[in-house]
N, CA, C and O atoms as CSV, one atom per row, in Angstrom:
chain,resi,resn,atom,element,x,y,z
A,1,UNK,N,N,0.830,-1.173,0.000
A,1,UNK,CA,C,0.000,0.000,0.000
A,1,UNK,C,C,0.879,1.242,0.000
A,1,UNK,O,O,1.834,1.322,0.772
A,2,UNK,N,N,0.573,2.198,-0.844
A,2,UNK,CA,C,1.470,3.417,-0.606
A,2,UNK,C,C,1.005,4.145,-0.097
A,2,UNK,O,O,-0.171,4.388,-0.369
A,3,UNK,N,N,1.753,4.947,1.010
A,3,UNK,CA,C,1.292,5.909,1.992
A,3,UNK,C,C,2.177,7.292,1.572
A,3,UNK,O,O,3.391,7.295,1.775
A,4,UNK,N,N,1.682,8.152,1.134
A,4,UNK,CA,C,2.576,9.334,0.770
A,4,UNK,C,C,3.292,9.774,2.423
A,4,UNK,O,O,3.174,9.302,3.554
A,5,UNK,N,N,3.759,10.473,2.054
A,5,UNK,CA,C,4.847,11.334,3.605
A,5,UNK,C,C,4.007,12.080,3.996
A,5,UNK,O,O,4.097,12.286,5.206
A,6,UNK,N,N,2.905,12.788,3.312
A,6,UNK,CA,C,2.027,13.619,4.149
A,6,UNK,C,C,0.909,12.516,4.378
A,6,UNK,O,O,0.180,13.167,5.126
A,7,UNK,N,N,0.479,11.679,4.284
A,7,UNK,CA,C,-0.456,11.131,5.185
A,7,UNK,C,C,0.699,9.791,6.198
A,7,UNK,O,O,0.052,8.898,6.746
A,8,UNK,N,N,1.528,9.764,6.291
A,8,UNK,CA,C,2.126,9.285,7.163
A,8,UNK,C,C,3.110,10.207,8.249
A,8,UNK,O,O,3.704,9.694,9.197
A,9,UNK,N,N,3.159,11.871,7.862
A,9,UNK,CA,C,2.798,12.593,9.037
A,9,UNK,C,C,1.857,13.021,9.715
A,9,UNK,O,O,1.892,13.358,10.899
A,10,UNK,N,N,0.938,13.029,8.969
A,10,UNK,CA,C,-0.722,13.400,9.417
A,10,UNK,C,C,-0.901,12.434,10.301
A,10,UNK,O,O,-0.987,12.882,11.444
A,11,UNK,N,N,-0.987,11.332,10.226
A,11,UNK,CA,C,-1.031,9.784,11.335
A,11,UNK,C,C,-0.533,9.868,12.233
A,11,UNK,O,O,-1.083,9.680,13.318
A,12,UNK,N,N,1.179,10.309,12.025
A,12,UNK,CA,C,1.880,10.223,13.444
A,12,UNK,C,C,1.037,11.045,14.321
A,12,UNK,O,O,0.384,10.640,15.283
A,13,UNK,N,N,1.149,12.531,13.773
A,13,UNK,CA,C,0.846,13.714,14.814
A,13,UNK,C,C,-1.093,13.011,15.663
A,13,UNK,O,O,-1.733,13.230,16.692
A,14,UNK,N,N,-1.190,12.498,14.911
A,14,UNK,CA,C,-2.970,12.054,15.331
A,14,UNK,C,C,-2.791,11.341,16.330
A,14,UNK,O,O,-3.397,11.532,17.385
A,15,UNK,N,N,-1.594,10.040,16.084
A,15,UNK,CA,C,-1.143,9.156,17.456
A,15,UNK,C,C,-0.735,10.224,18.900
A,15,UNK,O,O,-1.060,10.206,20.087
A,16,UNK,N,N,0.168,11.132,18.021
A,16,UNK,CA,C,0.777,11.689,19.354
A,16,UNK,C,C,-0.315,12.620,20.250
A,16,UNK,O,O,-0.297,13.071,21.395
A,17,UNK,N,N,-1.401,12.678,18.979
A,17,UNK,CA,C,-2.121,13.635,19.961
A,17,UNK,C,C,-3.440,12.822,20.442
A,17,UNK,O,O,-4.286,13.387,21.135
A,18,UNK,N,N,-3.542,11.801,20.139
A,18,UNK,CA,C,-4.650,10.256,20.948
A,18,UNK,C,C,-3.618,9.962,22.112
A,18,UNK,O,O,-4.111,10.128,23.227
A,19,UNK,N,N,-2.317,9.567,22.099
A,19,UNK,CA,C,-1.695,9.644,23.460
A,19,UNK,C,C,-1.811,10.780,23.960
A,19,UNK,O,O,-1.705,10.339,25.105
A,20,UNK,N,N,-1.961,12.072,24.153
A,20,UNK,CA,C,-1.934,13.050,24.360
A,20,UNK,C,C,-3.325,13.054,25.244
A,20,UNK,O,O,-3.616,13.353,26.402
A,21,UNK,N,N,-4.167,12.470,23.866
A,21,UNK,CA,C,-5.772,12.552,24.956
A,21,UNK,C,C,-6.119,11.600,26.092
A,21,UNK,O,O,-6.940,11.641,27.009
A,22,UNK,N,N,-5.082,10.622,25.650
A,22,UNK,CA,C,-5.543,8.878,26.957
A,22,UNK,C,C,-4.852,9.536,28.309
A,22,UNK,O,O,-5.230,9.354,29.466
A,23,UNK,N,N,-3.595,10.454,27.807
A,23,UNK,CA,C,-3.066,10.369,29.030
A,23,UNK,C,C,-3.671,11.755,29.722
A,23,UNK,O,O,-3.504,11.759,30.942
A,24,UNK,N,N,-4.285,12.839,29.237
A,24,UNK,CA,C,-5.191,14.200,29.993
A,24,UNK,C,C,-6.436,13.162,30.568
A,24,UNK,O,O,-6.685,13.092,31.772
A,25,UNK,N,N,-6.900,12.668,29.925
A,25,UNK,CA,C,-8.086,12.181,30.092
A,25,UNK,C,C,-7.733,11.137,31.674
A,25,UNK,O,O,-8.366,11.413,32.693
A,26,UNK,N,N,-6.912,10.227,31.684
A,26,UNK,CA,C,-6.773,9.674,32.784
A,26,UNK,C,C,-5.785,10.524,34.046
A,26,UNK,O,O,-5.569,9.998,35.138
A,27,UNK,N,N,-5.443,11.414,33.801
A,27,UNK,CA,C,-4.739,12.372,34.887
A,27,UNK,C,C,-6.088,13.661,35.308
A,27,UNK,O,O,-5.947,14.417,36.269
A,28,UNK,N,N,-7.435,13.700,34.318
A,28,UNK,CA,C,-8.207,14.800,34.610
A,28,UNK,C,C,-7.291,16.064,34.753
A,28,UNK,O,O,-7.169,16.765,35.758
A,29,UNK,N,N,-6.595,16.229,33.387
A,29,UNK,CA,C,-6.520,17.393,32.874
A,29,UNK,C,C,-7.359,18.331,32.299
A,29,UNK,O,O,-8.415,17.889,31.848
A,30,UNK,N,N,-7.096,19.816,32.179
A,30,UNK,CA,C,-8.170,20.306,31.208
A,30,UNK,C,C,-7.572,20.205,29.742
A,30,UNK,O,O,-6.371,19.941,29.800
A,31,UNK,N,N,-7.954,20.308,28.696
A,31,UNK,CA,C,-7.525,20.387,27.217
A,31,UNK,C,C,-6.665,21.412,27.262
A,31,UNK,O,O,-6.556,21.688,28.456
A,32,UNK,N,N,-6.096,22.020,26.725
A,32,UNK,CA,C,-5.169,22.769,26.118
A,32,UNK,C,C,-5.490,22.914,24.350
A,32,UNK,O,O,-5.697,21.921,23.652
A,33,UNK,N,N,-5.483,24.038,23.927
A,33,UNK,CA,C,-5.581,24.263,22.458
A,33,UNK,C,C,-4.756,23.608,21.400
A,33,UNK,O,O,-5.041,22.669,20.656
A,34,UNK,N,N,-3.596,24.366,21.511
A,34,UNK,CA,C,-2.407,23.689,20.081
A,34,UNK,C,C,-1.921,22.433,20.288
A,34,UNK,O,O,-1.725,22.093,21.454
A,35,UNK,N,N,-1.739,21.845,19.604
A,35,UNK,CA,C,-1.169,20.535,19.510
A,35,UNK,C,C,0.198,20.555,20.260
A,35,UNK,O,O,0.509,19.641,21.024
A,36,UNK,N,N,1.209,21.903,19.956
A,36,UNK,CA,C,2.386,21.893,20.332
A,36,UNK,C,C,2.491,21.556,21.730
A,36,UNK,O,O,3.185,20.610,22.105
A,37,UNK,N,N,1.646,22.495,22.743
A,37,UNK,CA,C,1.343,22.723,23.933
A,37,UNK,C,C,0.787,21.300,24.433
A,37,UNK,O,O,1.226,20.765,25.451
A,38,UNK,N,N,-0.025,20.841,23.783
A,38,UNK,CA,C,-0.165,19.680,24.464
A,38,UNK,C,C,0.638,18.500,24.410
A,38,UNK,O,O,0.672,17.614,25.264
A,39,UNK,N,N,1.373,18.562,23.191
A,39,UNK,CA,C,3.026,17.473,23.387
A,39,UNK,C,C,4.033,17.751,24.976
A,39,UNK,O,O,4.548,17.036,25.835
A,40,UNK,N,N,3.914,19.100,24.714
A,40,UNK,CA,C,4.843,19.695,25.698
A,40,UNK,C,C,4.848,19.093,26.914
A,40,UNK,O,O,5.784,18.555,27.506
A,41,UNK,N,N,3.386,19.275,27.323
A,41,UNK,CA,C,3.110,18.894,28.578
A,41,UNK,C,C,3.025,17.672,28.965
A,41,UNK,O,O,3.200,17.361,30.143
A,42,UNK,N,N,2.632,16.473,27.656
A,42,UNK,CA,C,2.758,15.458,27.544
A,42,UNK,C,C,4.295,14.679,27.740
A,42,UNK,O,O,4.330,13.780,28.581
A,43,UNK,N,N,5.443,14.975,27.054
A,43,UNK,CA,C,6.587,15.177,27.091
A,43,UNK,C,C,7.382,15.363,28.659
A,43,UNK,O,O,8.009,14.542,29.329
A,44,UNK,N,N,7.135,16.443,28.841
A,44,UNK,CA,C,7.450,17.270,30.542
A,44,UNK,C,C,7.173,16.301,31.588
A,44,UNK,O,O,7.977,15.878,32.418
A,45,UNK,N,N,5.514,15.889,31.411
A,45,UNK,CA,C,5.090,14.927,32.222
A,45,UNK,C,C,6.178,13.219,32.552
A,45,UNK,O,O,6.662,12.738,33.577
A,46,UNK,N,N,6.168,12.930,31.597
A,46,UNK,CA,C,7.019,11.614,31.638
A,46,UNK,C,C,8.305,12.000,31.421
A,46,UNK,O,O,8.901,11.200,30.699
A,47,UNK,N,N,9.045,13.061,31.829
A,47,UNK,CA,C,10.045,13.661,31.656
A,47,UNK,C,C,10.934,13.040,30.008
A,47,UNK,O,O,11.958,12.418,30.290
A,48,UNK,N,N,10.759,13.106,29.005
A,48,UNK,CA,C,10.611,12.709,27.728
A,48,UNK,C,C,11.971,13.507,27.456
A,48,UNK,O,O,11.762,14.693,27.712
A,49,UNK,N,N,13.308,13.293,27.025
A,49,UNK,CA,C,14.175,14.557,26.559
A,49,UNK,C,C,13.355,15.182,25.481
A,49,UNK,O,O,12.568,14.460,24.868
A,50,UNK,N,N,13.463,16.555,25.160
A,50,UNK,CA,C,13.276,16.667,23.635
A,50,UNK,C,C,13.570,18.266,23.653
A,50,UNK,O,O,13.379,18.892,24.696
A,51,UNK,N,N,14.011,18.875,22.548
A,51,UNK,CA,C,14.045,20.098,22.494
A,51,UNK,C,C,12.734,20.537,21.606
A,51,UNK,O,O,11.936,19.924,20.897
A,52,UNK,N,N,12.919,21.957,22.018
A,52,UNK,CA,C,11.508,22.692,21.585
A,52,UNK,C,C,11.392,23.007,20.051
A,52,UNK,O,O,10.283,23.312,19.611
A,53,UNK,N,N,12.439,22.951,19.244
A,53,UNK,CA,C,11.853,22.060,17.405
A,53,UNK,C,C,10.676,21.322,16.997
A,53,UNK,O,O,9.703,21.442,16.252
A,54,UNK,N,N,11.582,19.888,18.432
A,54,UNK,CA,C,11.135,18.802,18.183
A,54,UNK,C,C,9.201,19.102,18.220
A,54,UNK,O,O,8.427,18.666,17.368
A,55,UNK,N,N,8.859,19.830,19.280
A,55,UNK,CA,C,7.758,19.931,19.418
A,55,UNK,C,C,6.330,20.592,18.922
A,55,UNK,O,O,5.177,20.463,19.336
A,56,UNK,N,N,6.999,21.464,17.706
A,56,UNK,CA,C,6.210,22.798,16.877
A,56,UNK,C,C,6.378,21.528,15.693
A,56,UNK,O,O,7.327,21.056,15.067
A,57,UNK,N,N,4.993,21.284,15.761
A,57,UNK,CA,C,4.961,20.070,14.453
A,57,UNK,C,C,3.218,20.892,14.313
A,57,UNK,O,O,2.595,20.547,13.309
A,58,UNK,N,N,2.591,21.780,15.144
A,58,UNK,CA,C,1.055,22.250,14.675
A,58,UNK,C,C,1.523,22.593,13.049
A,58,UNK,O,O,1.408,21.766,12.144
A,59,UNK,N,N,1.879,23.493,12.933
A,59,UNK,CA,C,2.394,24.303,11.550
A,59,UNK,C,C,2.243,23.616,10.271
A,59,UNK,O,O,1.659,24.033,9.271
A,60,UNK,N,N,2.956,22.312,10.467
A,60,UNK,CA,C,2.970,21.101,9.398
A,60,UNK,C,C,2.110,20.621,9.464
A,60,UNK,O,O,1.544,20.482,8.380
A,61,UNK,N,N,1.393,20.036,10.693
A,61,UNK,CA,C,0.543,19.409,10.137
A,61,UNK,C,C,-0.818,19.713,9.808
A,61,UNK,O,O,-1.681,18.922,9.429
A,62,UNK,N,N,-0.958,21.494,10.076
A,62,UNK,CA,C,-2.184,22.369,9.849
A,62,UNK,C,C,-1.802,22.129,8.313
A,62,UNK,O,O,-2.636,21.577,7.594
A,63,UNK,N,N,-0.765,22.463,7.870
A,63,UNK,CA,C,-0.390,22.746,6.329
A,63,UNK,C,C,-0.732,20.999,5.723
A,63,UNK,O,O,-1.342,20.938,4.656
A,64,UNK,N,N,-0.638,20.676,5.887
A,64,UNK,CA,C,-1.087,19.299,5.394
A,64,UNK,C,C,-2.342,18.845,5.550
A,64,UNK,O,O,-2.694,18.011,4.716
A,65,UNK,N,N,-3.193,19.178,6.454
A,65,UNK,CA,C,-4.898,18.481,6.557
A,65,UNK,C,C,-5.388,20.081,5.910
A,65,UNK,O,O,-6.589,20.319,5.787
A,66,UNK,N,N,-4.604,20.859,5.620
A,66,UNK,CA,C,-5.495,22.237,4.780
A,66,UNK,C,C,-5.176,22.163,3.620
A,66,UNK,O,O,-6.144,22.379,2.891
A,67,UNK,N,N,-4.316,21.969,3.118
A,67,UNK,CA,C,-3.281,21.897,1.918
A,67,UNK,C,C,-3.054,21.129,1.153
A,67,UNK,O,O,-3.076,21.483,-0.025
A,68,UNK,N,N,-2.740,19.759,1.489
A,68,UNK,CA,C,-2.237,18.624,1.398
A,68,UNK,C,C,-1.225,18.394,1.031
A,68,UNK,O,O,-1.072,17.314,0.462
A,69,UNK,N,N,-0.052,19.319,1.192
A,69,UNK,CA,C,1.625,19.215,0.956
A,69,UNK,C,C,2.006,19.896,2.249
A,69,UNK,O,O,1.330,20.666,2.932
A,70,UNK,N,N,3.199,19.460,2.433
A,70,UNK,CA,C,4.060,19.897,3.364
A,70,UNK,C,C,4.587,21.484,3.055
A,70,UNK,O,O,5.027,21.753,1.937
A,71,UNK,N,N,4.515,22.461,4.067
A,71,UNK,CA,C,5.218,23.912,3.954
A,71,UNK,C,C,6.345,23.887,2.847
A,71,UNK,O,O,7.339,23.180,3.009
A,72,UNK,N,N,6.205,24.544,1.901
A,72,UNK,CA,C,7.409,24.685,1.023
A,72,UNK,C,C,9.045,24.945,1.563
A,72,UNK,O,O,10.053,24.446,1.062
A,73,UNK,N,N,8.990,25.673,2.478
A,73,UNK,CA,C,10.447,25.627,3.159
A,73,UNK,C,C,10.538,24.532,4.298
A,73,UNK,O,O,11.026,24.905,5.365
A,74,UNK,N,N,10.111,23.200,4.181
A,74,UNK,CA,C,10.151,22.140,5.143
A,74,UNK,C,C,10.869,20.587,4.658
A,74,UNK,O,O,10.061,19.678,4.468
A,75,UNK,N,N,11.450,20.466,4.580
A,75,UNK,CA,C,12.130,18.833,4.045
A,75,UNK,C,C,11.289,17.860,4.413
A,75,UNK,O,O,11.664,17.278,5.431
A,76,UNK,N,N,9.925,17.336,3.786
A,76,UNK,CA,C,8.924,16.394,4.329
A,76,UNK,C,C,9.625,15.234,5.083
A,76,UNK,O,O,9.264,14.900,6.212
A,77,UNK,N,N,10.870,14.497,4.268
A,77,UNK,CA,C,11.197,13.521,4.925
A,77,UNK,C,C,11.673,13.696,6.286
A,77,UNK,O,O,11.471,12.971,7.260
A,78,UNK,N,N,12.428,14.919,6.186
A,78,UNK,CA,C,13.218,15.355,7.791
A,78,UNK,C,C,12.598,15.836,8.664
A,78,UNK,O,O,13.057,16.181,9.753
A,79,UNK,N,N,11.410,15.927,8.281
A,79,UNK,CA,C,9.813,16.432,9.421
A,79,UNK,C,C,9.840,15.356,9.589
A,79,UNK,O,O,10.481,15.006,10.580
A,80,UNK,N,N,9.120,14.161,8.665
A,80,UNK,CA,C,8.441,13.041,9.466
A,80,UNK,C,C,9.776,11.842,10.207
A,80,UNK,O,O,9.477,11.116,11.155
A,81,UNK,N,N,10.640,11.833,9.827
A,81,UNK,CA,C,11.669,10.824,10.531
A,81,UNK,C,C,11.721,11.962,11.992
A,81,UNK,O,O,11.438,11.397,13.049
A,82,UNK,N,N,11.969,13.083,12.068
A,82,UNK,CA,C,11.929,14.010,13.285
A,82,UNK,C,C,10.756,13.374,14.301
A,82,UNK,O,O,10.999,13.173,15.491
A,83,UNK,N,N,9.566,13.105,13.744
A,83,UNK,CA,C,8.183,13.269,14.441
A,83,UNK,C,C,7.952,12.145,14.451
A,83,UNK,O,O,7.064,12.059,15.299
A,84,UNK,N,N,8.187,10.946,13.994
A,84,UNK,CA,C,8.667,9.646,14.246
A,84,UNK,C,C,9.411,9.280,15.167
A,84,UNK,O,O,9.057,8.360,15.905
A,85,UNK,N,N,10.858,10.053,15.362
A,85,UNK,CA,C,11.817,9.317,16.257
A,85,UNK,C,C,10.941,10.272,17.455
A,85,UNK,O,O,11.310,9.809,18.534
A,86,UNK,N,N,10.012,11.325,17.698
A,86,UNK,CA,C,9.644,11.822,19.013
A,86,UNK,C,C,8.786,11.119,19.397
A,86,UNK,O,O,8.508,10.979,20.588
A,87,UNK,N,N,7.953,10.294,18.019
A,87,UNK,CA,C,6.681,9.536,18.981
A,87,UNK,C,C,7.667,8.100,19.425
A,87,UNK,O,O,7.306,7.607,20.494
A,88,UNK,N,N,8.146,7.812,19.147
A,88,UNK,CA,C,9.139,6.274,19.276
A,88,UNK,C,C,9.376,6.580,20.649
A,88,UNK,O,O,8.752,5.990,21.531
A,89,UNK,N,N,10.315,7.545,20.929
A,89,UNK,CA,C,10.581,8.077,22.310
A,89,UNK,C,C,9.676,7.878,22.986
A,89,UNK,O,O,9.570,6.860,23.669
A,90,UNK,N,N,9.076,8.536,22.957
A,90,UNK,CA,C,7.427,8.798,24.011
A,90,UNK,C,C,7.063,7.623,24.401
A,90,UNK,O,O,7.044,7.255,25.575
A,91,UNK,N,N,6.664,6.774,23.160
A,91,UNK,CA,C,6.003,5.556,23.759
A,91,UNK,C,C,6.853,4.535,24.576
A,91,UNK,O,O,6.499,3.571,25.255
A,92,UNK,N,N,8.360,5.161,24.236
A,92,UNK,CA,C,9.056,3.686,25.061
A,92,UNK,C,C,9.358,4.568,26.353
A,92,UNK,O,O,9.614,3.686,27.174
A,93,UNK,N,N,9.427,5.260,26.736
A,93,UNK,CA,C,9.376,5.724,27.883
A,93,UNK,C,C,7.968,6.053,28.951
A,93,UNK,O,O,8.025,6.582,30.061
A,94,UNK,N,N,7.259,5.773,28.538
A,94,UNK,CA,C,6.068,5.549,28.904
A,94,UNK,C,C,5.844,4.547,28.858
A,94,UNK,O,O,4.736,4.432,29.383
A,95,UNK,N,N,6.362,3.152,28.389
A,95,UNK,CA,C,6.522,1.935,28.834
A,95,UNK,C,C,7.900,1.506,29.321
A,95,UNK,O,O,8.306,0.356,29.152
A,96,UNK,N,N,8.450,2.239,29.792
A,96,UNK,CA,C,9.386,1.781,30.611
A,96,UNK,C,C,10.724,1.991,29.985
A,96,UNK,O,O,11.650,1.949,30.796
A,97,UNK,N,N,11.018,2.184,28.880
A,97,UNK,CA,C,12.393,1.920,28.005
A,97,UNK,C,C,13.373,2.416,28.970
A,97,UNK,O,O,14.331,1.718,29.304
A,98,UNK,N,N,13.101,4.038,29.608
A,98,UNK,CA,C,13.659,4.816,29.943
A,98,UNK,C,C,15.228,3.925,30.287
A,98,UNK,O,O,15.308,2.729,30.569
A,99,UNK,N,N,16.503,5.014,30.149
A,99,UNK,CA,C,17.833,4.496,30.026
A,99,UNK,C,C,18.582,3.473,29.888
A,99,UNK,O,O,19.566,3.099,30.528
A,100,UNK,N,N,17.761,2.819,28.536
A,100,UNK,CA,C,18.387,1.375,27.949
A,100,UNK,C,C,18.813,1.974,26.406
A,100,UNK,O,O,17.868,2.483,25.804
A,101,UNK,N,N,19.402,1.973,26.090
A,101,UNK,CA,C,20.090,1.840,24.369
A,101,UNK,C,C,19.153,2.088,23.577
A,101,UNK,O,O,18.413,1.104,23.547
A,102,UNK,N,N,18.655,3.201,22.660
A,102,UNK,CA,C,18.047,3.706,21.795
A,102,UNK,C,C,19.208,4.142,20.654
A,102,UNK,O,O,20.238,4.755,20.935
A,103,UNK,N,N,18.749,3.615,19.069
A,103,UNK,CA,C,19.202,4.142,17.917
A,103,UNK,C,C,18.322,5.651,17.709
A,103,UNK,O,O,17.114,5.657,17.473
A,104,UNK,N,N,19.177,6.946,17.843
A,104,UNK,CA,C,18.811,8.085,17.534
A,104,UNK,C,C,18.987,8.054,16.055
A,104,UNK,O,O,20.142,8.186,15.652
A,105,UNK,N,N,17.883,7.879,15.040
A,105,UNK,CA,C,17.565,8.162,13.735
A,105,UNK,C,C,17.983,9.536,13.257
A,105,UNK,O,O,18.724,9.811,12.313
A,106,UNK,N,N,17.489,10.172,13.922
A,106,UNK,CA,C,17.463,11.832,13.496
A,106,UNK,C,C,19.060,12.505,13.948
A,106,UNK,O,O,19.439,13.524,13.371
A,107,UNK,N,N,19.828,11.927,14.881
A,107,UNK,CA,C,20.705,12.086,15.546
A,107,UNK,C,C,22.350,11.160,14.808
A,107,UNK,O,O,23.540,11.473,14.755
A,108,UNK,N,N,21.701,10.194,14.447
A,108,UNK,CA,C,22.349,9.287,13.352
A,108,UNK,C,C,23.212,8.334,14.725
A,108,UNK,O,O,24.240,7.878,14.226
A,109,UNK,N,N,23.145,8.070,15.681
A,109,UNK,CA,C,24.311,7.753,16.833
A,109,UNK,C,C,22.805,7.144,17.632
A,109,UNK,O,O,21.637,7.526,17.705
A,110,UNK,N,N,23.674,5.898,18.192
A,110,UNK,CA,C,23.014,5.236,19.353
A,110,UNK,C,C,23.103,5.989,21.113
A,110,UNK,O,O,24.158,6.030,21.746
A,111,UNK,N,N,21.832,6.495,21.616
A,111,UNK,CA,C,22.147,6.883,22.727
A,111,UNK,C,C,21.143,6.116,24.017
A,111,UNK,O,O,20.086,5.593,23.662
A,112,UNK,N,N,21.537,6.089,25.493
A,112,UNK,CA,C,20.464,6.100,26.123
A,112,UNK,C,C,19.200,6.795,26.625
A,112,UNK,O,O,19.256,7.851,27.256
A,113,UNK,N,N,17.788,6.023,26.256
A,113,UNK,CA,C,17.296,7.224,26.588
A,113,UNK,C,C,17.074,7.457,27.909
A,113,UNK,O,O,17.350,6.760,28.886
A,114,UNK,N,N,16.308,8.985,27.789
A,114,UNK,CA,C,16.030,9.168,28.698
A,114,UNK,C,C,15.059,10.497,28.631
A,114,UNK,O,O,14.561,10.951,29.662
């Protein structure tokens, strides 16, 4: 099946933001608006490394469910391997991975996470 790069960033960001909702929803959070903001806090919460790049993915993926291409000054592939290796993170540290041997994709070097 072929999945173009913009509907296989559109997906990720949807996962990250359904984890986003399982985990407000079972802590009885209130919502928060932007997508960014609610990674953040999502992130922060499970103490997740990530820098604040990593986390301004609203932009792209507004431009893609309005548009249906990626921002012209954006490298689609280097968005979605970016927003890939953040949801990868997330979920293994939220199941436990935390400081065992992770291949950093985006980073090109094996590190622990954390």
């Amino acid at each position: 099946m072929y999945l173009p790069m913009e509907l296989q960033y559109s997906m990720s960001a949807t996962s990250l933001e359904c984890l986003e909702y399982y985990f407000r929803t079972g802590q009885s959070l209130e919502e928060i608006p932007p997508l960014n903001d609610k990674t953040e806090r999502l992130l922060n919460y499970f103490h997740v490394t990530h820098n604040i790049t990593e986390v301004q993915i609203n932009r792209i993926r507004n431009r893609i469910v309005h548009m249906g291409k990626f921002p012209q000054n954006v490298d689609g592939f280097k968005a979605l391997i970016k927003l890939r290796n953040l949801l990868d993170r997330t979920l293994l540290v939220i199941l436990g991975y935390k400081g065992k041997p992770y291949y950093n994709i985006v980073l090109g070097k094996k590190e622990n996470l954390s």
